[in-house]
N, C-alpha and C positions, 0 to 999 in steps of 0.2 A: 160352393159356399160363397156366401156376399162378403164382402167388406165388412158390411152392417152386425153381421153376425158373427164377426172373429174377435175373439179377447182381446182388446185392446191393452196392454204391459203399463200406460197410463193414463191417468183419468185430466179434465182440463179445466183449471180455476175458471168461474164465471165469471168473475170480476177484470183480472189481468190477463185473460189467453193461456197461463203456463201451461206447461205439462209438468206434472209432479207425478211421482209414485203412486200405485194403487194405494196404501196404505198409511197415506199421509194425510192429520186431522183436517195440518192449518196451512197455507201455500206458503211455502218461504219469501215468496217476491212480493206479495200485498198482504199477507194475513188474513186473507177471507176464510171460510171455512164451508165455501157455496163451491160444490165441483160437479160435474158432468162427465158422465162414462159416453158422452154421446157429441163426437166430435168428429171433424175431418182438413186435414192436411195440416203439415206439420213444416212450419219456420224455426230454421235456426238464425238465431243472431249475435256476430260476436262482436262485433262494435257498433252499439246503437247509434255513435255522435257521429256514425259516417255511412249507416245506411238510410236510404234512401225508402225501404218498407218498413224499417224501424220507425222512421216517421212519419207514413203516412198512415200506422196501424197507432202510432201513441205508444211505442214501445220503448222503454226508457232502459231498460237491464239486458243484459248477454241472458241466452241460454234458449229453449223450447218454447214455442208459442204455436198455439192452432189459428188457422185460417178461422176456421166458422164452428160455432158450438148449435150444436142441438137443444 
């Protein structure tokens, strides 16, 4: 079986990268309400003011963010 094809447990705000729950309307971290079940690889970040991909991705909050959305 692919990657592609395995359930993914969360889906990826379009707007800010997160990862949220399947079943979440609005993203907690921007309020969008635009999300993607079709995404790949997964940053954790827990001090944005000291990473180094936090800022070159424009990520400004701790928590789940995807590499690349489909």
């Amino acid at each position: 079986m692919s990657a592609k094809s395995k359930s993914k447990p969360f889906k990826a705000c379009r707007s800010c990268k997160s990862l949220v729950d399947k079943d979440a309307q609005v993203c907690p971290v921007c309020g969008s309400k635009e999300f993607s079940d079709e995404w790949d690889g997964v940053i954790i970040i827990l001090n944005p003011d000291s990473s180094e991909i936090a800022k070159a991705m424009d990520i400004k909050n701790r928590g789940r963010f995807v590499v690349k959305i489909e």
